[in-house]
N, C-alpha and C positions, 0 to 999 in steps of 0.2 A: 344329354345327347338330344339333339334336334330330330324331329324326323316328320317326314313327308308320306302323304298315300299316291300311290298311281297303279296303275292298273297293267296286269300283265295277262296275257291269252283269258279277257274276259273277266278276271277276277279280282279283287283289291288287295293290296298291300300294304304296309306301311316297312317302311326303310329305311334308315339315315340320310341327313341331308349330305348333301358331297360327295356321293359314291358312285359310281362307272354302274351304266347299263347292267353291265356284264356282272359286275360284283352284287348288283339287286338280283338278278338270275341267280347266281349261284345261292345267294342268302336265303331264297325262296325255294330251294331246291328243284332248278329248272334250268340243269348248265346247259342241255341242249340248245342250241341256237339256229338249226335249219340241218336239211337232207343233202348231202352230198348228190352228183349225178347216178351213183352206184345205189344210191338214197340207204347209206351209208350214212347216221345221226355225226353232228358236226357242233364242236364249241369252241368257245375263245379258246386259242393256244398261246400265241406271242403278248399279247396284252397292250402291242401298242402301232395296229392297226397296220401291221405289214401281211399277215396271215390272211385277213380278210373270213377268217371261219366266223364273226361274231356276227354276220350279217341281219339284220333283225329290222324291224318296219317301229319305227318311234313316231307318232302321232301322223301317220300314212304317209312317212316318207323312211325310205331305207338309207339305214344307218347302219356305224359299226357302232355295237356294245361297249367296247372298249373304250371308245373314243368320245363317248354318249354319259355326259354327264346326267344325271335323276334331277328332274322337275316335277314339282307340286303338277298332281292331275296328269302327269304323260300318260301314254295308253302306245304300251307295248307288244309286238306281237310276235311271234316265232313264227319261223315257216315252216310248214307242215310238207311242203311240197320237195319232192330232187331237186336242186339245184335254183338257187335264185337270184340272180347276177343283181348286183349294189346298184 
């Protein structure tokens, strides 16, 4: 198995190569993906980028997780904040 490091809220990881944002989150035990308006914790549910819960900032531009393939070096961030429109 191949695998890649990049970095998630600050910290390093290593992952396999070819796997979704979202599936490196959950691998890393970090399903959280951002705050609801109710700030209300929020994760991938649908997996293929209708739900829009996987929202998440990939090298400072907001992305869906799901839809976010894993690069060598990305830097990953969750949103800590209510609400973070894509």
């Amino acid at each position: 198995m191949t695998i890649l490091t990049l970095t998630i809220d600050g910290e390093a990881h290593a992952v396999p190569v070819g796997i979704s944002v979202a599936a490196a989150l959950a691998l890393t035990g970090r399903e959280e993906t951002r705050r609801s308006v109710t700030n209300m914790p929020r994760a991938p549910f649908c997996g293929m980028g209708v739900c829009q819960e996987c929202r998440v900032t990939v090298n400072g531009r907001r992305m869906l997780a799901c839809q976010t393939v894993c690069q060598q070096g990305m830097t990953i961030e969750r949103s800590r904040h209510a609400y973070a429109p894509l």
